[in-house]
N, C-alpha and C positions, 0 to 999 in steps of 0.2 A: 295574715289570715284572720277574717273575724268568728266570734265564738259563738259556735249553734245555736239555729235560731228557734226556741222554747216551741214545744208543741201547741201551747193554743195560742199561739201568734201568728202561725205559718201562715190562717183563712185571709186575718188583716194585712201581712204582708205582700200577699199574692193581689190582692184588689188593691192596694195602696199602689203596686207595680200599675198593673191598667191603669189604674187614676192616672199617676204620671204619665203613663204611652202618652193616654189622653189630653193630657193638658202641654204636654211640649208641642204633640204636632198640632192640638192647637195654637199655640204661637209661633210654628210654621206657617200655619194659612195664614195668619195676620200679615207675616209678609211676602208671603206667597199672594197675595190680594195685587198689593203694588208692584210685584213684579210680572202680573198678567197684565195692569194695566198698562204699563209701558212699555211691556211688548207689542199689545193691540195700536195702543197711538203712532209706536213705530212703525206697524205697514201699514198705519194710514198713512205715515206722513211719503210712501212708496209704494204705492199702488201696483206698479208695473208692476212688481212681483207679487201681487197676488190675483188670482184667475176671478175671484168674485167677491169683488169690489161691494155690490151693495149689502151681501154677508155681512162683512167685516163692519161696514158703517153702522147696521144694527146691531150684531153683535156686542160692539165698544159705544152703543148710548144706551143699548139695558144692560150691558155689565157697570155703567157707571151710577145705576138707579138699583140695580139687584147684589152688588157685590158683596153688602153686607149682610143681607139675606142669606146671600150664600154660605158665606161663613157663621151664621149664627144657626142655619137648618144643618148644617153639616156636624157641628161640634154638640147641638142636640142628640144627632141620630149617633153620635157616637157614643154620648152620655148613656145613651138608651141601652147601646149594644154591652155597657160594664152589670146593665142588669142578667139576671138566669133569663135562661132562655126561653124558659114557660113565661118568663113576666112583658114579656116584650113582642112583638111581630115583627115581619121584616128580614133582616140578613141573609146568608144563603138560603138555596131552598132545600128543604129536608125531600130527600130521596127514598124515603118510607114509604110515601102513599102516592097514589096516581095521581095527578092532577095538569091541568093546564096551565103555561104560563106565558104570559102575552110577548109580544114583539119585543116590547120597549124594556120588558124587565130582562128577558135574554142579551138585548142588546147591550143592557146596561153591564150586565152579569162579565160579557166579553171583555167590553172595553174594562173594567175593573181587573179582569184577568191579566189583559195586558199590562198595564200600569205595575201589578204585582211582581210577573214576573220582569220586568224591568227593575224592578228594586229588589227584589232576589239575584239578579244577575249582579248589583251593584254592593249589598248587602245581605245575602245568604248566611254567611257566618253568625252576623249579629242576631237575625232573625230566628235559627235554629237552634242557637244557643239560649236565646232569652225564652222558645218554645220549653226546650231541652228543662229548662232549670225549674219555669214557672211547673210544668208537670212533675218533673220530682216534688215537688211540696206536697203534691194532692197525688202520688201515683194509682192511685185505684181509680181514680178516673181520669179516662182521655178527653182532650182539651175537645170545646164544641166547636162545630163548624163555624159557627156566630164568633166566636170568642174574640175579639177586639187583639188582640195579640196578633192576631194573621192578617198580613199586608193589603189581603186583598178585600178582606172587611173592612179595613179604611178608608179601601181606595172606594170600594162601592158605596158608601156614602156620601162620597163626597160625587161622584156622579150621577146619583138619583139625585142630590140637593141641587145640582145645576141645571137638571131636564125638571125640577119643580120651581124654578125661579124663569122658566119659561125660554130656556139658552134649546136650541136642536143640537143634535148628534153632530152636523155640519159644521156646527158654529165652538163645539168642545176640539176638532181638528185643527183650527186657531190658535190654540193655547196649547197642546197636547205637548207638545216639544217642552216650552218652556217650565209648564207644571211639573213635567216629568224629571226634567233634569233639578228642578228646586228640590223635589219630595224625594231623590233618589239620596240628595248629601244628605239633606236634612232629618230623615227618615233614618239613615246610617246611624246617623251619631245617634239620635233619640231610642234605637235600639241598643246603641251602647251605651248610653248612660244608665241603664234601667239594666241592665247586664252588670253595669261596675256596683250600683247598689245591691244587688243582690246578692255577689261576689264577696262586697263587706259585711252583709248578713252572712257568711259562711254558707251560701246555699251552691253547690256544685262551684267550686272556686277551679276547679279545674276539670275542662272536659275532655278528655282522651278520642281519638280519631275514631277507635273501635264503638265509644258512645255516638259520635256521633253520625256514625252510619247506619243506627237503630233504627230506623221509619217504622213509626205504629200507625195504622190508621186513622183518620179525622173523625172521631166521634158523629153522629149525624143526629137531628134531635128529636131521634127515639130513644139513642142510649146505645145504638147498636152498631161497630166497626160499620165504616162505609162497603166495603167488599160485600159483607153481610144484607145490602139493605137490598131490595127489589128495586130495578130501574124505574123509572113511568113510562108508562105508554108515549112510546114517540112522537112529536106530533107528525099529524097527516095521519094516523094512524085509519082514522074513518074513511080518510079515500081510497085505502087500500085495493077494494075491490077495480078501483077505477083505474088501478096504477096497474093492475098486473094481477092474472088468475093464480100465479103460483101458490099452491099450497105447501104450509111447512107443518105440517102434521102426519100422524100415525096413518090405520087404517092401511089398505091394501095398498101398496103403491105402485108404480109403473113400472115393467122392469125395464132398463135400459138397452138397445138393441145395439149390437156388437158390430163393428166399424163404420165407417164414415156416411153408410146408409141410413143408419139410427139416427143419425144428426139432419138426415134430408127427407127424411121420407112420409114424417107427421107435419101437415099442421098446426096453427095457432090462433085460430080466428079468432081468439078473446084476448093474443095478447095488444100492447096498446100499438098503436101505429107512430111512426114518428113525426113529430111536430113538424109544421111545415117552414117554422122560424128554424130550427135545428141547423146550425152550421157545421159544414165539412166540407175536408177540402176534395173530397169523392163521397156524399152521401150514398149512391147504389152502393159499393165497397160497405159502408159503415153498415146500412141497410141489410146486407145481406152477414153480413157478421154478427148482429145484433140479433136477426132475424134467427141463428142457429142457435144462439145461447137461450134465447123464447121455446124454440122446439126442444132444446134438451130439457128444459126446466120442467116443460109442460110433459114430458113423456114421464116425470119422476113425481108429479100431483097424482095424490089419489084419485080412484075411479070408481069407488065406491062409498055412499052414506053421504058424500055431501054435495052440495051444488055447485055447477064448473068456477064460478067466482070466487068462492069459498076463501080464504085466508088465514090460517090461522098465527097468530103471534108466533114468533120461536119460543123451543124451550126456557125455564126458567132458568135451569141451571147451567144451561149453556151460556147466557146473555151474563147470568151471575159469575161463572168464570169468564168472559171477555172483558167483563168489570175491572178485574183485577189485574194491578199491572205486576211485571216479573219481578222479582226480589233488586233491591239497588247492588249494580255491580255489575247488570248485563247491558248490552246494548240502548237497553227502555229507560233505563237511570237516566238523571239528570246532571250527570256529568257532562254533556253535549260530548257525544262521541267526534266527533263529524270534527273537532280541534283538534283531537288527537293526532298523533304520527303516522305512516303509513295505514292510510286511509284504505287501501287497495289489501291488505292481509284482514284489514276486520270485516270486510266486505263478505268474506267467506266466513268469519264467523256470526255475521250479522245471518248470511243465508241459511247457517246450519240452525239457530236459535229460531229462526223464523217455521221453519220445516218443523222442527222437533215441537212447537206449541201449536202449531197448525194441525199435528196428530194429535194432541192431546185433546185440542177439542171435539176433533170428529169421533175422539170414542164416546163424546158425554152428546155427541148431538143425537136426537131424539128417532129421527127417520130418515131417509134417502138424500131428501131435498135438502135437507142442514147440510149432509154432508157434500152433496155435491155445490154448494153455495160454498162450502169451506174450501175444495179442491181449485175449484175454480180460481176464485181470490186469489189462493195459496199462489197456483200458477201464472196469474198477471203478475202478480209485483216479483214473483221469478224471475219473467223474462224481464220486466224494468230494472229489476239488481244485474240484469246481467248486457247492460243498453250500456255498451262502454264510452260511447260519446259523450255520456253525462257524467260529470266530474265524480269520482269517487265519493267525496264527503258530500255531494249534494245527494247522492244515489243511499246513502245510511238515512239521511231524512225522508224520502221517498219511502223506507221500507217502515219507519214507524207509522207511517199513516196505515200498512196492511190492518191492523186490529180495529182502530176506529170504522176504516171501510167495509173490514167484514163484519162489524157490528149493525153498519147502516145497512148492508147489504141484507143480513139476513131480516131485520124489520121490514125493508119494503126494496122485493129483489127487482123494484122498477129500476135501479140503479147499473143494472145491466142493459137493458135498450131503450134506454133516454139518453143520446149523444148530448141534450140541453142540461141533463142532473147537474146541478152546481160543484157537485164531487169529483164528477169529469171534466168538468169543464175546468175547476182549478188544477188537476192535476197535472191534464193537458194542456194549458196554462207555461203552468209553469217548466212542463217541458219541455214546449219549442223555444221559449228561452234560452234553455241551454242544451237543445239538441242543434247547434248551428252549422254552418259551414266550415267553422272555424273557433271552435270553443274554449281552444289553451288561450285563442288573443283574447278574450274578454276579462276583464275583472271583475272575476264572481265573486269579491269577499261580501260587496253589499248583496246582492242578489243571493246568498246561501244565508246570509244572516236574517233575510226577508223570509225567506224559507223554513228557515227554523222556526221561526215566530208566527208563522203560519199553522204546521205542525203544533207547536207546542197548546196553541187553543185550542184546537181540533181535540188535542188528548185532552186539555181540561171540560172541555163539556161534549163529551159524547152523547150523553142522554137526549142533545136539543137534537137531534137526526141531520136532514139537511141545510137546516137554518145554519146553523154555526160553518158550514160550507160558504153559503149564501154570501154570510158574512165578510167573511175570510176573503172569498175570491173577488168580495168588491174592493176589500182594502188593497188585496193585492195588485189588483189594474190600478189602485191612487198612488200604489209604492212606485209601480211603472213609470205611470206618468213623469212621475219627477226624475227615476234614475235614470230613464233613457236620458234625460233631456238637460243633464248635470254636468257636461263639456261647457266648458265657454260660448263657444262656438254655436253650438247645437241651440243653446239658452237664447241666445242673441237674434239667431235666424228667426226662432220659434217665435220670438215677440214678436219682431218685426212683422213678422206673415202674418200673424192672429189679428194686429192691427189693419194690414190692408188688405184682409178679410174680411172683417168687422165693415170697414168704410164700404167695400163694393158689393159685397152682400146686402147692407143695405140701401145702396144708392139704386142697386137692380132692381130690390124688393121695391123701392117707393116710386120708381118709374112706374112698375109694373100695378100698383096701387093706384098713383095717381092717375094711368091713364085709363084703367076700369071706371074709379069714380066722374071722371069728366068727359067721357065717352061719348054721351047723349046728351051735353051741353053746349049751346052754341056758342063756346072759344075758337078766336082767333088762331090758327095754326101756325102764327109765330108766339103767341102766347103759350103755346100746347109746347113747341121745342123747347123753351125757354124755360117749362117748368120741368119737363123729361129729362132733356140734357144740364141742366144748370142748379135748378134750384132743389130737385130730387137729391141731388149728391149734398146740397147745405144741408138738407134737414139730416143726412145722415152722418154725415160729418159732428154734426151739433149733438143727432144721439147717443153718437160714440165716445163724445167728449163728455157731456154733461147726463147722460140719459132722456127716454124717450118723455117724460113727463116734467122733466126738468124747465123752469120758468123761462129759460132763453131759447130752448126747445119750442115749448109750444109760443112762442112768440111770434119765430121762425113760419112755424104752423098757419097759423092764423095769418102771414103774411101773405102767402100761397090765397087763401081763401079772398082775402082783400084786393091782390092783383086779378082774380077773377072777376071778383062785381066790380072792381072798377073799371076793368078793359071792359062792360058791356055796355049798351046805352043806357043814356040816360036823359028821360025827355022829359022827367018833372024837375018842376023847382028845387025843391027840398033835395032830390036825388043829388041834381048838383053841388050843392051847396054841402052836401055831405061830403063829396070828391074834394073839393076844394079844402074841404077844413084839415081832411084827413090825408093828402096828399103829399105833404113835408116828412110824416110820419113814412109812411109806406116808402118814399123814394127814402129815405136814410136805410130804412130796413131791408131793403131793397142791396143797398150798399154793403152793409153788415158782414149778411150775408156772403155776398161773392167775396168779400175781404179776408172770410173763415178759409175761402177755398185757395186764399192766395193769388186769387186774378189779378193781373197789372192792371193799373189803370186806364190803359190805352182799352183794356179789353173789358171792362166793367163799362167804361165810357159808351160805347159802340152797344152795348145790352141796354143802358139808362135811351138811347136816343132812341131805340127800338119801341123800348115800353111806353117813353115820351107820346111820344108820335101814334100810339094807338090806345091810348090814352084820350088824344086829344082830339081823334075819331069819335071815340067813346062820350065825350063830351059834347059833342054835334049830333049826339045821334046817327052817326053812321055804322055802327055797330049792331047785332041785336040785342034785346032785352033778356036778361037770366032771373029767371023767376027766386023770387026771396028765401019760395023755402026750399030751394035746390040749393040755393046758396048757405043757409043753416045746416041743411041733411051733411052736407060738405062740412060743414068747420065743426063736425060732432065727431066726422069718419076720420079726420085728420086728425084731431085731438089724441086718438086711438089708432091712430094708423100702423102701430107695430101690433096688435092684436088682429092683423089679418095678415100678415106675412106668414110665407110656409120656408119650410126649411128640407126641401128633399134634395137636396145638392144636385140639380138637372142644369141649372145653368153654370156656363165656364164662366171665372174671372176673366177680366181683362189681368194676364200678370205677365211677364217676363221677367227673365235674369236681370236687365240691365235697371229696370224700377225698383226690384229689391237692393241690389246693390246702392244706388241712391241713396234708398231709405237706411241702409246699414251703416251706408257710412263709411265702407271698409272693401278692401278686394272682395269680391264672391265668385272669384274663381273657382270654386270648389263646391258653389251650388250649381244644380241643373235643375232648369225648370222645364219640365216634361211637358210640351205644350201640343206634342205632333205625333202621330204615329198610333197605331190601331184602328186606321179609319176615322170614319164619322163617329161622336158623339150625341146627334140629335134622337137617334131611334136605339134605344138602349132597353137589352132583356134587362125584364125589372129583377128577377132573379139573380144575373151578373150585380146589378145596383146593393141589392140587397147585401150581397158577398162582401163588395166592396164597401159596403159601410157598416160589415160585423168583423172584420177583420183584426188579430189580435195583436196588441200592441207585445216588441220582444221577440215575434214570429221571424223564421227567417225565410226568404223566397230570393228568386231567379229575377231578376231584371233583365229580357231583350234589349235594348237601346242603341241606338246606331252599330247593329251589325258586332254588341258585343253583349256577353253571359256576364252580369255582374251578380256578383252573392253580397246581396241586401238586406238589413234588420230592420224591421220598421218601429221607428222611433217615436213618433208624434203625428197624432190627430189634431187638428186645431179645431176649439170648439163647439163652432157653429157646426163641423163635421163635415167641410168642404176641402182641406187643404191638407195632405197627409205626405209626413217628411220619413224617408228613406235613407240609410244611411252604410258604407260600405266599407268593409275591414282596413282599408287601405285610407280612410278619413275623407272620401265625395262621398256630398249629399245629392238626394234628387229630392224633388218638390213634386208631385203631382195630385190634379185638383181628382175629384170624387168621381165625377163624369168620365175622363179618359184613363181612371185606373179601372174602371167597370168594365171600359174596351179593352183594355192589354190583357184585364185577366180574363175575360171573352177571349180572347184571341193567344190567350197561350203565350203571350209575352210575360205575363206576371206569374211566378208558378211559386208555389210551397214548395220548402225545403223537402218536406216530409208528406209523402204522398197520403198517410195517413196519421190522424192523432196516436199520443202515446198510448192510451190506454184500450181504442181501438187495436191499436196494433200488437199490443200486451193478449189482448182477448184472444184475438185470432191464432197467437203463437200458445194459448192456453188449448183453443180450443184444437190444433193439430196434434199436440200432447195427447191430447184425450184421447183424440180420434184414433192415433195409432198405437196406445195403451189404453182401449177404458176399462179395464180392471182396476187404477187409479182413484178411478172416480168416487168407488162405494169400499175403497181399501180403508 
């Protein structure tokens, strides 16, 4: 043990620590540099597994021109953060004063959260401990929010330095794996080295469990415990009026009218209407649930002194205790309940911890409407903790969101009828996940651990309202993406399809292109076949290989444009002599082409003789003339011709099982491709279309199919958003295109598990609660 460390040494030992944090995981990033790059060059050198190819091609030629940048702007802003906090701008944001803060730095704020809590998950110990130690030096004051010590102030640095070296949010999901797992060891130890010197300073050589279950608050930089500090105005806060007339203020309030009359007998003509994008799997049902929870709120807005739009913020102190989380040791701790043993005994204690803060608040809220915002809440994630279909330890994470959502709820009580609120929509989300047919067969270890990590941002920034939802529930659909599709099998199918997707999507698109453009052109009508049927499918073929602007591409292009003018006549000189020069050219290219698509050459032969031959019409003049600048207007439209393609999944592929299977490689007796059945696909409610291409990936539904009930999860969208894989407890897939899943679920062949979302359905069991106790409501 070393011998105490002299009182006016302790200022320089304590910044001498930071110095070193600073300069080791600076020479972390140094080789953390070359291990992003070799990650990157590795999925170039593998394409297939990555969805967006020209991302990454960018990404990995300005990471080869910025990387130094990066690391020189990053080990800056960390220099900056060893300064006080008054001398420098920048790091978290102080929670003192009201103010605005843009997309990009929230978003930033996020993803640095994540990263943190990843190396908290990895290194907690070290990190609490080196907290632990550096603040005994200085205990009269608590460490600042800025303070270079806390993980997540590193990590933020180093993610605003990448979005200022001109990298996108898209293009850091590239790297997000690899960084994460370098900074997770190496961040370890860098906190244990700065932990063992301090140890031979004799500063806390030894910390006792009891210390370190202390949690003080994160100083904020006014000086004042976080709990203590005033939130900010949420954003959106100014459309309040436009989101919902609820008032949560004093003044005479409404009284509420006793049984289930009281819930039906007011209108609400200010409350908002629901969007007409709003998905459900029964909007009139959602409609008229949502519709109740409007009348009740509105019967509990004052009716005197203010205008019916009126809104007033929530109390201060009520918002000030939601701030604050419950002492470490209960459910809220970061001990991840949800690992624990007997998942199903804390579930009751998680209920009763939930009830007994949900009354504490409602004595501090201010008027009617607080409280009935609180009763309500209280009783949706009720009946969710008590939705036994959902696995135990995923239902204890479920109920930590109650506080965040009755925070947002009481800010802007739109959060009750907007089925679109990004709040519901993730919760709902993620609960037909794993409200399935069949929920013991899945393996939810990734899928609860996606959950948690969901939750656990939501608690760190409460203050952003429904951004940080927003957030959340995009990454959550990218988590999807990949987990459904993480079988062998499932991975295999999915590529394969996304390619001969890719190919006849476009080969339709550029039929359908080319024969607009050449419509009013006097082409030969085996010229016209020849580029519909034949040459439409090379240029796409050639798209999908090299892309739409790519030199062999528009080659392709311009060949199109050239068998035009030269199938026309040609009765000048010059004209000819131009066919002539250029005609070695155009017949090889000609060749090329059909050689991309794999023609025999018996059958490329029989098209050259075709072209030959009306060619040589064209050269006699027995053809007609195409004017020059029809023929330019054309090779400008073709140059650009994926800039007119539409993408509403109306038309069917050509696909069957036995072409996939082909292209696999492999038995695909276990695929079915859904090609028959619901009728016609030509006349389709755009409505049903709509459904069918907002449908959530994880959802479980009913498959009709040859006279049998199968219980299917749907696994994969393919991108272009035409081809959607189904997949069955028992290991058969279906394949069905966009068009005829729009008729099945027309016609009652495709059905949701769950005739309603969770948290619609949570409402509705809130709102009979009510109905047949509202004494509840204002208790």
């Amino acid at each position: 043990m070393g011998s105490p460390v002299p009182v006016q040494h302790m200022a320089q030992l304590a910044a001498h620590i930071r110095q070193r944090l600073v300069d080791e995981a600076a020479q972390s990033m140094v080789v953390q540099l070359e291990v992003v790059a070799l990650h990157l060059a590795s999925l170039l050198r593998d394409l297939s597994t990555t969805p967006e190819p020209k991302l990454l091609r960018d990404t990995l030629t300005l990471y080869q021109s910025q990387k130094k940048n990066w690391l020189e702007g990053t080990v800056k802003a960390w220099q900056a953060a060893l300064k006080p906090a008054s001398l420098h701008p920048g790091g978290l944001p102080s929670f003192g004063t009201l103010e605005l803060v843009s997309t990009e730095t929230v978003e930033n704020q996020i993803l640095a959260s994540r990263i943190a809590l990843s190396v908290m998950e990895a290194a907690a110990s070290e990190v609490n401990d080196l907290r632990k130690r550096l603040k005994s030096i200085n205990p009269q004051q608590e460490l600042s929010a800025q303070d270079i010590v806390h993980p997540e102030v590193l990590a933020l640095a180093m993610v605003e330095q990448w979005g200022q070296c001109g990298f996108s949010l898209a293009s850091w999901q590239l790297v997000n794996a690899v960084v994460q797992q370098h900074i997770n060891a190496q961040w370890r130890e860098i906190y244990a080295h700065c932990n063992a010197e301090l140890i031979a300073q004799g500063v806390l050589p030894v910390i006792t469990p009891d210390e370190r279950a202390i949690t003080k608050p994160v100083a904020s930089a006014a000086g004042k415990p976080a709990s203590d500090v005033q939130l900010p105005v949420a954003p959106g806060a100014d459309q309040r009026q436009a989101d919902g007339p609820v008032a949560a203020t004093g003044g005479v309030p409404g009284r509420l009218k006793q049984g289930s009359a009281g819930f039906a007998e007011r209108g609400s003509p200010a409350w908002p209407v629901l969007s007409k994008g709003a998905s459900s799997n029964s909007p009139a049902r959602d409609m008229g649930v949502l519709d109740r929870v409007g009348r009740l709120l509105t019967d509990l807005a004052p009716v005197q002194n203010f205008p019916p739009t009126f809104q007033q913020a929530p109390s201060e102190r009520l918002m000030t205790a939601l701030a604050q989380r419950p002492a470490q040791g209960g459910f809220f701790g970061d001990g991840g309940v949800a690992d624990q043993p007997l998942p199903e005994l804390m579930l009751v204690q998680v209920a009763g911890q939930l009830q007994q803060r949900s009354a504490e608040l409602k004595k501090l809220a201010s008027n009617d409407n607080e409280k009935a915002i609180i009763e309500l809440i209280t009783l949706m994630f009720q009946s969710i903790l008590q939705e036994d279909r959902i696995p135990p330890g995923i239902r204890v994470w479920f109920a930590r969101l109650q506080m965040p959502v009755l925070s947002l709820a009481l800010a802007n009580p739109a959060f009750f009828n907007r089925p679109e609120h990004p709040a519901r929509q993730l919760i709902d989300h993620m609960g037909s996940c794993v409200l399935g047919f069949d929920a013991s067969a899945i393996n939810s270890e990734d899928l609860e651990a996606e959950i948690k990590r969901v939750v656990q941002v939501i608690e760190q920034y409460p203050e952003t309202g429904e951004r940080v939802y927003q957030r959340v529930y995009e990454e959550f659909k990218q988590f999807l993406k990949s987990f459904l599709t993480q079988k062998a099998a499932t991975k295999k199918v999915a590529g394969v399809v996304q390619q001969v997707e890719q190919k006849e999507t476009l080969a339709i698109q550029c039929t359908i292109e080319l024969r607009n453009l050449i419509k009013d052109m006097p082409v030969r009508d085996d010229i016209r076949d020849f580029l519909y049927k034949v040459w439409s499918e090379v240029i796409a073929v050639a798209s999908m290989r090299h892309g739409g602007q790519h030199e062999a591409t528009l080659a392709l292009k311009k060949t199109a444009t050239d068998l035009i003018w030269a199938a026309s006549a040609k009765p000048s000189r010059e004209d000819r002599a131009r066919v002539i020069a250029e005609l070695p050219g155009l017949l090889q290219s000609l060749r090329a082409g059909m050689s991309l698509l794999g023609l025999s050459e018996v059958v490329q032969d029989g098209h050259m003789k075709l072209i030959s031959d009306i060619l040589a019409d064209a050269f006699l003049a027995k053809t007609q003339a195409i004017d020059s600048a029809q023929i330019q207007t054309l090779a400008e439209r073709l140059v650009n011709l994926e800039d007119f393609f539409s993408n509403d999944g109306t038309e069917e592929l050509p696909l069957d099982a036995q072409s996939i299977e082909d292209l696999l490689g492999i038995d695909a007796s276990d695929l079915e491709v859904v090609t028959s059945g619901a009728g016609e696909v030509n006349e389709l409610d755009a409505v049903m279309m709509a459904w069918a291409q907002n449908l959530s990936l994880g959802a479980w539904f009913t498959l009709n199919y040859q006279d049998m009930a199968i219980q299917v999860r749907y696994e994969w969208c393919s991108p272009l958003g035409h081809l959607h894989l189904f997949s069955s407890v028992v290991g058969r897939s279906y394949l069905i295109q966009t068009a005829r899943m729009a008729a099945y679920l027309g016609a009652g062949l495709l059905r949701p598990q769950e005739e309603d979302s969770l948290t619609v359905r949570a409402t509705r069991d809130a709102l009979t609660r009510l109905e047949a106790n509202p004494e509840l409501l204002l208790a």
